[in-house]
C-alpha positions in Angstrom: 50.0 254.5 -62.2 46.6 252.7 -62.3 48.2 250.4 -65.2 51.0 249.6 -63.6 49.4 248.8 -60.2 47.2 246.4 -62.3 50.6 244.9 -63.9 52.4 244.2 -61.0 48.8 242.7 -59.1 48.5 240.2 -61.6 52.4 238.9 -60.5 51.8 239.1 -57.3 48.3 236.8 -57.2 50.7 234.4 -59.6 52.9 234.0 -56.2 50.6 234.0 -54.0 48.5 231.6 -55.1 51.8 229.2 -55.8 53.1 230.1 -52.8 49.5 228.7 -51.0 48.4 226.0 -52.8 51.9 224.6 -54.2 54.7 225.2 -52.5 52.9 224.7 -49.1 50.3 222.0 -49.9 51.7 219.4 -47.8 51.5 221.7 -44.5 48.0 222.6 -45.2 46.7 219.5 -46.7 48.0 217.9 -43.0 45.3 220.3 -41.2 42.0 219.8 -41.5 41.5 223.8 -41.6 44.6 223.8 -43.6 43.1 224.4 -47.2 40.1 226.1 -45.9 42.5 228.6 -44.2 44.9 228.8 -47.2 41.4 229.5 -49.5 40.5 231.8 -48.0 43.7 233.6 -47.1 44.4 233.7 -51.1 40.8 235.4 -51.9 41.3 237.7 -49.3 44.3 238.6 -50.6 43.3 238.6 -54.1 41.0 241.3 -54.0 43.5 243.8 -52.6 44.6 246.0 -54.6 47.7 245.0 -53.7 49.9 248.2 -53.4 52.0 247.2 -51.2 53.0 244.6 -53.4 53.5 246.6 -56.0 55.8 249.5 -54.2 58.4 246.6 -53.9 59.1 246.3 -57.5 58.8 250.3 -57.9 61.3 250.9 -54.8 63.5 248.1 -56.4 63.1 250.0 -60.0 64.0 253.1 -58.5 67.6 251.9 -58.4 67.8 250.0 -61.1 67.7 246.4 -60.1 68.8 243.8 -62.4 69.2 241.2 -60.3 66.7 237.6 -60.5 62.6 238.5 -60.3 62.5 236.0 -57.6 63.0 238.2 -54.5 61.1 241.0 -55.3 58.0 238.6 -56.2 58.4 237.0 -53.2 58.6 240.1 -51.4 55.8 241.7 -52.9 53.8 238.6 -51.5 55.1 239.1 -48.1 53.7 242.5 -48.0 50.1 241.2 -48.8 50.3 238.6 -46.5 51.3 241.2 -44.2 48.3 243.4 -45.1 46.1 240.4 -45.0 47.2 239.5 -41.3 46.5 243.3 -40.5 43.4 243.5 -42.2 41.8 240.4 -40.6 42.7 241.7 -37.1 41.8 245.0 -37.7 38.1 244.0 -38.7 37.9 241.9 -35.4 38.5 244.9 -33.7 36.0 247.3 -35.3 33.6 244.6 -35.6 33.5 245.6 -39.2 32.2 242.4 -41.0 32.7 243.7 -44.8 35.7 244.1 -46.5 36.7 244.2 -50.5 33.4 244.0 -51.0 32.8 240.3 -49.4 32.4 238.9 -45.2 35.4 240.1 -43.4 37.3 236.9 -43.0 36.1 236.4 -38.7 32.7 237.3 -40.3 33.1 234.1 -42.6 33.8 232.0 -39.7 31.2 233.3 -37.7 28.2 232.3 -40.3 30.1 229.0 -40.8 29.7 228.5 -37.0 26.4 229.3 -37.8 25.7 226.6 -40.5 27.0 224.3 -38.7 25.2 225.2 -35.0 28.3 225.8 -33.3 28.1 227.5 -29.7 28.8 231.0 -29.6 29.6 231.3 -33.3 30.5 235.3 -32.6 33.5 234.1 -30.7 34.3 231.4 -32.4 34.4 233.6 -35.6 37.1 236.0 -34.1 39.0 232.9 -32.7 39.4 231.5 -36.1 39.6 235.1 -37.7 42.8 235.4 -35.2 44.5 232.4 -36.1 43.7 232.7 -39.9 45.6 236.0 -39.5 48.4 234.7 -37.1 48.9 232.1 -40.1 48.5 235.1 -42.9 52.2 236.9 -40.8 54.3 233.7 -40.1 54.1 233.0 -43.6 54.8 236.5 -44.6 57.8 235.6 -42.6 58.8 232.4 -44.0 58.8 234.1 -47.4 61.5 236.5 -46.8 63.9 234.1 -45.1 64.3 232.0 -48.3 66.9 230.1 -50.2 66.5 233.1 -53.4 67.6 236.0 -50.6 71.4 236.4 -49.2 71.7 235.8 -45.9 72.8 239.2 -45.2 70.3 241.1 -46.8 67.6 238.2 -45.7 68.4 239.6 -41.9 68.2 243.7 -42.7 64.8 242.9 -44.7 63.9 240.9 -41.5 64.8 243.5 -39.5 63.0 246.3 -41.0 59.9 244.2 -41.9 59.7 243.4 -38.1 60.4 246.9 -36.9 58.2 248.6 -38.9 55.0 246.1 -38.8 56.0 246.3 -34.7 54.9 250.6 -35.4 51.7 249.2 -36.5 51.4 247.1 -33.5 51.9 250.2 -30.9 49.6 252.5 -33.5 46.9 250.4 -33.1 46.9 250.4 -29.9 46.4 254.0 -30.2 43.7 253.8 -32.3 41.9 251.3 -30.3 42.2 253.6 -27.2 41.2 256.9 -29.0 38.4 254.8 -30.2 36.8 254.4 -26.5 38.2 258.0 -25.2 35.8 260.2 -24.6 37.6 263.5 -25.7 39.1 264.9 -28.0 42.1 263.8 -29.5 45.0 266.6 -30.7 45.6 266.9 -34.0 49.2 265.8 -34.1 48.1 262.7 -32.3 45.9 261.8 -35.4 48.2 262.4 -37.7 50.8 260.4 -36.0 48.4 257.5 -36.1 48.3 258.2 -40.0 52.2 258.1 -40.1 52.6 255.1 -38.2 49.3 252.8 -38.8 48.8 253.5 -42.3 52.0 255.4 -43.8 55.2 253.5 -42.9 54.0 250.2 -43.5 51.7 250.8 -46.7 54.8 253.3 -48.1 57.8 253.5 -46.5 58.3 249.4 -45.7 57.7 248.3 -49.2 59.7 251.2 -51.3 62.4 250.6 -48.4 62.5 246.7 -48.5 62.7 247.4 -52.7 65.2 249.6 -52.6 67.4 247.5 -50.3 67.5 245.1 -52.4 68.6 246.9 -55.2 71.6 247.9 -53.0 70.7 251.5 -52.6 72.7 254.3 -50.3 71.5 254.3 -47.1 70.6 257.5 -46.6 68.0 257.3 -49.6 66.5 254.4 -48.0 65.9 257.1 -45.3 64.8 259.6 -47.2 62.2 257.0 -49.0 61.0 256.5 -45.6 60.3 259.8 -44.9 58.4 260.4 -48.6 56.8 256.6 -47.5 55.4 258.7 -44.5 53.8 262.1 -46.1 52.3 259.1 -49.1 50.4 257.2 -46.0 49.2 260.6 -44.6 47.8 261.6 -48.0 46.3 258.5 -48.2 44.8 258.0 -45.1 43.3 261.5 -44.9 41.6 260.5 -48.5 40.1 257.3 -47.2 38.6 259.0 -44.1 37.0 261.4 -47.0 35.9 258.4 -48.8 34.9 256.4 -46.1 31.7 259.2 -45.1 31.3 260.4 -48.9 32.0 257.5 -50.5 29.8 254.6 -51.6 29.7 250.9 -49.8 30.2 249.5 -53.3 33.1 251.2 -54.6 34.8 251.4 -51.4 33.9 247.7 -50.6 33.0 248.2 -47.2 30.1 250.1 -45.3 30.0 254.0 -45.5 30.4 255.7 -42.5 31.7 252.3 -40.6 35.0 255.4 -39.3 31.4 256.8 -37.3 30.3 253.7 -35.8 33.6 252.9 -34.2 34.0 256.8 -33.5 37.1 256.5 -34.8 39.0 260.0 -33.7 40.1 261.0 -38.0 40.3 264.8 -38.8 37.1 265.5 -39.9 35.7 264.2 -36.4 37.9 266.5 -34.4 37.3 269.8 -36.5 33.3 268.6 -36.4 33.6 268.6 -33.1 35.3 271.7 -32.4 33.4 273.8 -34.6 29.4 271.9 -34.4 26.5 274.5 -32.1 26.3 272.6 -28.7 22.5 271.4 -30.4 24.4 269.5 -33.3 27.1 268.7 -31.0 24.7 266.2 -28.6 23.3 265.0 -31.4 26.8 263.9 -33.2 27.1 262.8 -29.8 25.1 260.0 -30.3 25.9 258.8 -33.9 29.7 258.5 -33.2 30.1 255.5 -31.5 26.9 253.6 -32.2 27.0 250.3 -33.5 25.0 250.7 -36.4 24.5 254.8 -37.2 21.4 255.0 -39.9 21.5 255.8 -43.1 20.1 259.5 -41.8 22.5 259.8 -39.2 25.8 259.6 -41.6 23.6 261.8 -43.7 23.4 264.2 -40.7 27.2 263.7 -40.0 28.1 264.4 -43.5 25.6 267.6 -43.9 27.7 269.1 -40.6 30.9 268.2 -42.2 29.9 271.1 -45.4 28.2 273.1 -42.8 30.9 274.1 -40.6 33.6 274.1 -43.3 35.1 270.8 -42.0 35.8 269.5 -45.4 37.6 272.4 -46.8 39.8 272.6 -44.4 40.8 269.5 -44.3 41.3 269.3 -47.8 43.3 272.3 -47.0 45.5 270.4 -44.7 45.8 267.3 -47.4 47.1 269.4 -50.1 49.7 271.0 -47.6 51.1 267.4 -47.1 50.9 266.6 -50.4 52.8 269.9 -51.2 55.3 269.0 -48.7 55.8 265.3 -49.9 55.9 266.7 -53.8 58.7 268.4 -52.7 60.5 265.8 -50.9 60.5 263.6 -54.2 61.9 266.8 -56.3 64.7 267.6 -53.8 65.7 264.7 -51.1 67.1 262.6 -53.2 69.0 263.9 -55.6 70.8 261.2 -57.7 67.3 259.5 -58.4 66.7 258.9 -61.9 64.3 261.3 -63.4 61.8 258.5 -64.6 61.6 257.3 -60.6 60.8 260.8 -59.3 58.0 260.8 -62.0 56.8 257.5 -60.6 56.6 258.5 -56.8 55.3 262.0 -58.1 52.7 260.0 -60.0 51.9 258.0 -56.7 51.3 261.3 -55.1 48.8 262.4 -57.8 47.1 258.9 -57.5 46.4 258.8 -53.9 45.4 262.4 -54.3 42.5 261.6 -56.6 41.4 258.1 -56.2 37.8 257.2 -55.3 37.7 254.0 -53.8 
């Protein structure tokens, strides 16, 4: 899976960056933040993995599709622009200024208001950082309504692009409440968010949008939807793991940032639940500060073993993975054998990956 993840990124970078700096020269060239914005929108981009990207050609492949590599390029693009747009806004939010391993793009802005003695360069960091995104989603949109797509089909991909990236919308709004809430959140909350903030559009919308293209039954569009969804939830509950055990270079972002913004994942509500009142005052105080010490994540991640909080909810990740194994095996039955092994192989990757 790793291989062909690498395979399809490559293609997708080759779009992007002719869909930036060629195709749409002449509108940035006639801004004078125009180049700047599409520079940095392409690095950004670039140092994705690009996944998203990559499930279009797989949900395409799935069915067979034969038909010119020109939409599913360009549709693979879309969903990195997408992800880009979500990205940047997301990190102006939870005032996260790394990603990928570089400045969050509002944290770029912010030191170039800096350099350059701007007033209030915070603000005008996030200001910029908002458009740059804005930007990053209109042209996701002018890249599916091209001359290469059918009208018809043009309007359903529009359609489920915009209904499903409108889920994210509504999910972060979620998040960003849970984030200030002072209780607990129910489990089936959380994992909702999972579903709809990280698994229907990192999943479902790309194998869908692929597989609609390649003129599949309806029904299994559905059903890849659904498998999307128990995917995202696999994979979100792996990057909570990652982001408190992981490492800020590998993951390309800082460890334990999920604490800082007290973000409400699994392992904070069974910490919670289970920590003595003693460790619970003092978890207290680390969730939600703006910038937890090295020692405090250390404490965090020491109550996570000691109360059992990381079994469990590895207990609960291998149950949805179970679950969504299954779903590939038996939902759709007149998949080709070689595309159940793909998804299954998905599965198995976001299952074990480390970063």
């Amino acid at each position: 899976m790793i291989d062909y993840l690498l395979r399809q990124k490559e293609r997708i970078s080759r779009s992007l960056d002719e869909y930036l700096r060629v195709e749409l020269r002449e509108l940035f060239e006639s801004h004078p933040f125009g180049t700047d914005a599409a520079t940095r929108l392409y690095d950004f981009s670039s140092r994705g993995k690009m996944i998203r990207g990559a499930l279009v050609y797989l949900g395409a492949e799935l069915y067979g599709y034969q038909g010119s590599d020109k939409p599913t390029t360009r549709l693979a693009a879309v969903m990195e622009l997408l992800q880009s747009f979500l990205l940047i806004h997301d990190d102006i939010m939870d005032g996260d200024t790394l990603r990928r391993g570089a400045p969050s793009v509002f944290a770029q802005y912010e030191r170039l208001g800096i350099d350059r003695s701007l007033a209030e360069p915070r603000h005008f960091g996030e200001a910029m950082g908002i458009c740059a995104g804005d930007v990053a989603i209109f042209l996701a949109t002018g890249l599916v309504a091209h001359d290469d797509v059918p009208v018809a089909l043009e309007r359903r991909l529009l359609r489920l692009i915009s209904t499903e990236i409108a889920r994210v919308g509504l999910a972060q709004m979620s998040d960003v409440y849970h984030g200030v809430y002072p209780e607990q959140v129910a489990e089936s909350e959380i994992i909702d968010l999972y579903r709809y903030k990280t698994g229907r559009y990192t999943f479902s919308l790309p194998l869908m949008c692929g597989a609609t293209i390649s003129a599949a039954p309806e029904r299994d569009i559905e059903t890849l939807g659904r498998i999307g969804e128990g995917l995202g939830v696999v994979f979100q509950i792996k990057d909570d793991y990652i982001g408190l055990f992981g490492q800020t270079a590998a993951i390309g972002k800082k460890v334990g940032s999920d604490v800082a913004a007290d973000k409400k994942t699994l392992y904070r509500t069974y910490l919670f639940e289970r920590a003595s009142a003693s460790d619970r005052d003092h978890l207290a105080t680390v969730f939600g500060a703006s910038e937890p010490s090295p020692e405090d994540i250390a404490f965090v991640t020491r109550c996570m073993h000691l109360y059992r909080v990381v079994d469990d909810v590895e207990n609960v990740l291998q149950n949805y993975a179970d679950e969504t194994r299954q779903s590939i095996r038996n939902d759709i039955p007149d998949m080709p054998e070689n595309g159940r092994e793909m998804l299954e192989q998905l599965l198995e990757y976001n299952l074990n990956r480390e970063a």
